[in-house]
Every structure is written in C-alpha cells, then in structure tokens.
N, C-alpha and C positions, 0 to 999 in steps of 0.2 A: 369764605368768611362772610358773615353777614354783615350788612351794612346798616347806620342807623335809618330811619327813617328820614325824609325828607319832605321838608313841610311845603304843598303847593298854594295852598293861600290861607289868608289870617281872614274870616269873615266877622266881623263885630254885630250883634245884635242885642237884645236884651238882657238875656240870658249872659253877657261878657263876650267875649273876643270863644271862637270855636277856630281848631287850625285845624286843618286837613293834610293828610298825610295821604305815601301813597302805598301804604301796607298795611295791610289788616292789620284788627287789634293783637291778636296771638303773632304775628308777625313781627309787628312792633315789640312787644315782648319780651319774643326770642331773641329781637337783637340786642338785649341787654345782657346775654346769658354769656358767662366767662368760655371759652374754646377746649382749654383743658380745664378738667380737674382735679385734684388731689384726691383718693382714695386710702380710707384707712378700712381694713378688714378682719370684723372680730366674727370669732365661734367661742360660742359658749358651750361648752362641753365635758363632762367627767372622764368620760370614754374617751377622744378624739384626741390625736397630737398632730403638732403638725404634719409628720409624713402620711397619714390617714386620713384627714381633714377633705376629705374630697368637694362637701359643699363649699368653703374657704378657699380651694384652687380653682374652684367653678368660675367666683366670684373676680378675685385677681383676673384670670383667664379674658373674660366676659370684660371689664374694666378694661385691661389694657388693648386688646381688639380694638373699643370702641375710641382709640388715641390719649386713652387720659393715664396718669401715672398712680402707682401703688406707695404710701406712704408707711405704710405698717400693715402687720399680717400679723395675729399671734391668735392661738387657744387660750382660752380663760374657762379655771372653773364657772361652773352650776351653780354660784352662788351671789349672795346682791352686792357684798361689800366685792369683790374680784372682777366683777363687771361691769359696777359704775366707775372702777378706776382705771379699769382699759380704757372705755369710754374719754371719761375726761380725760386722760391720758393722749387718746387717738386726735381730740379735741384739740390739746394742745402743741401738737403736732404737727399743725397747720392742715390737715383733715379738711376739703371742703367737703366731703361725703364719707360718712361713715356706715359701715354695713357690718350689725350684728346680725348674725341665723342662730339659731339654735334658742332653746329654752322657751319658744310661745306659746304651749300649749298648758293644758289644767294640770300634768303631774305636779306632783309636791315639790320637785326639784325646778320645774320650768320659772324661773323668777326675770329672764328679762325685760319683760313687761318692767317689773315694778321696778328693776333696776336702775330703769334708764329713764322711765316717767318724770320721776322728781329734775332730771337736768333737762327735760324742753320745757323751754319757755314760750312755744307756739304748738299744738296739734296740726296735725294736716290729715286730719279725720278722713277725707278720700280716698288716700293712700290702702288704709285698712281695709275701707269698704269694695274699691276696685279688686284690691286685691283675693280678696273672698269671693265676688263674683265670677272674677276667671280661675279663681281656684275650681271653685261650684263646677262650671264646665269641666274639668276633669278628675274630681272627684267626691262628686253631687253632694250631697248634707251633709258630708263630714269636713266640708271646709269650714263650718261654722266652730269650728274647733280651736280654728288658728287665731292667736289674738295678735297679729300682726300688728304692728301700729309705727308711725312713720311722726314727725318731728323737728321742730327749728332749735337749735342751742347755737346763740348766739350769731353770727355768721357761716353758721354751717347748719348741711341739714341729717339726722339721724333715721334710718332707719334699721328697723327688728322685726328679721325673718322668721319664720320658720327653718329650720336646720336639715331637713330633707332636699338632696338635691334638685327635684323637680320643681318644687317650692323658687326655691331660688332663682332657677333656668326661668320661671314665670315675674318672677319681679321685677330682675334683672332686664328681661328681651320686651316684656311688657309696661313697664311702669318709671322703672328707676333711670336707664340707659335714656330713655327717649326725653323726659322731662328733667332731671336733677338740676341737667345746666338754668334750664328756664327757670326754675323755682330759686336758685341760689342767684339768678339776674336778678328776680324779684326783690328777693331777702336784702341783696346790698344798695337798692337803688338807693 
C-alpha cells in the first residue's frame, strides 16, 4: 500500500509557505489513487453475445488479474440510444471505471464515440493520443483510424475502445491498468 506523503519541512518565503515532501510529484499522486477498483464492462456490438464476446472476456480477464473487481459485463447494440444507457447505467452502478470496445471506427454503424461524448464532462485527450501512437507501432497509419477517446463522468472515468482484441490487450497492459487508479486519485481529491 502506498503511503501518503510526509512533509519534512514547511519553508516560508515570499512566494508563501512551500512544504517539502519526501516523494516525487507523480509519487505523491499515486498515493491518492483508490487500491481497488470497480469495473464495469461494455461491447458494443450487432454480431457479438456474450458467449463470443472475446474482447469483453479480455477485458474482465486483464481487470481482475490486476486485483480490482468486475461490476457489470453485458453486449449492447451498435446503436447511440443502447449505449449511452449501458453507460449511464454502468455509471450507476457504482462503476469507478468503465470500459467500452467496439463501435470507434468511420463505419456508419460505429457511433460510440458519439454516444458516450455527450455524458463526459472532462476529455482526457492523452488517452486518444497515446493510444494511437502505440497503436501506430503495430499497425503503422492505419491507427489513425481508431477514434478511441477516454473521459471523466462525474467521479468515474470512461473509456472507448476499439473492439479488436489486440486493440484492447494495448490499452489495457499499456494505458488503462497502469494509470486508472492515479487518474480517479485525481478526480476525487
């Protein structure tokens, strides 16, 4: 368990009182981030149920490995009204992390982008961007494809994947797993 920071001295100058601590700033941080988290898990899909759902059991999978618990699991059509209310739904649920996959790309059917935009009330514009560039490394300009995009609703944080398993195994081992807790430390200070 982390431990909070602990202040070695209060120095006063112009500037106000500066305290010194004896952990880095990212250090510091971290130690505000919750131990477990609650996990809700959407696929967005016309094809996929759940016995086939393989990026959905990736995800669980990947989640509870890493000690945190599964709060909901379900398929949701391909469409905006079925996915912003899995969403709010997963939201309500007590959800500190929500992980939609599927639907980020240009077909006509891919809408969770637009479904799930209208309920964050913070972007985390990084998320997108990191995740394109380690996309790029495996598989070069056609990640510019993925409109991944990541999000605060309320005291929880959302993220929308791409629905390809490799996609996933990348957001997951790269971006979501390693940071969620820190970002939701942030969100509640």
């Amino acid at each position: 368990m982390t431990s909070r920071p602990r202040i070695l001295a209060r120095i006063a100058g112009d500037a106000g009182v500066t305290l010194v601590s004896d952990m880095s700033s990212v250090d510091e941080h971290k130690s505000y981030a919750p131990q477990l988290l609650a996990f809700a898990v959407l696929t967005a899909s016309d094809s996929r149920t759940d016995e086939d759902d393989g990026s959905g059991r990736r995800i669980v999978a990947m989640a509870t490995a890493a000690g945190h618990k599964i709060v909901g699991r379900t398929v949701v059509k391909d469409d905006q009204r079925s996915i912003r209310s899995a969403v709010k739904e997963a939201l309500k649920s007590g959800a500190d992390v929500v992980v939609l996959n599927g639907g980020t790309g240009f077909a006509g059917r891919d809408v969770s982008v637009e479904a799930v935009e209208p309920l964050l009330e913070r972007m985390i514009e990084g998320f997108g961007e990191l995740f394109r560039m380690l996309s790029f490394e495996q598989v070069g300009p056609a990640a510019m494809l993925s409109r991944a995009v990541a999000g605060v609703a309320g005291r929880s944080v959302v993220f929308v994947l791409p629905g390809s398993p490799k996609a996933v195994e990348l957001a997951m081992t790269k971006l979501i797993l390693p940071e969620a807790a820190h970002l939701l430390g942030q969100i509640r200070r």
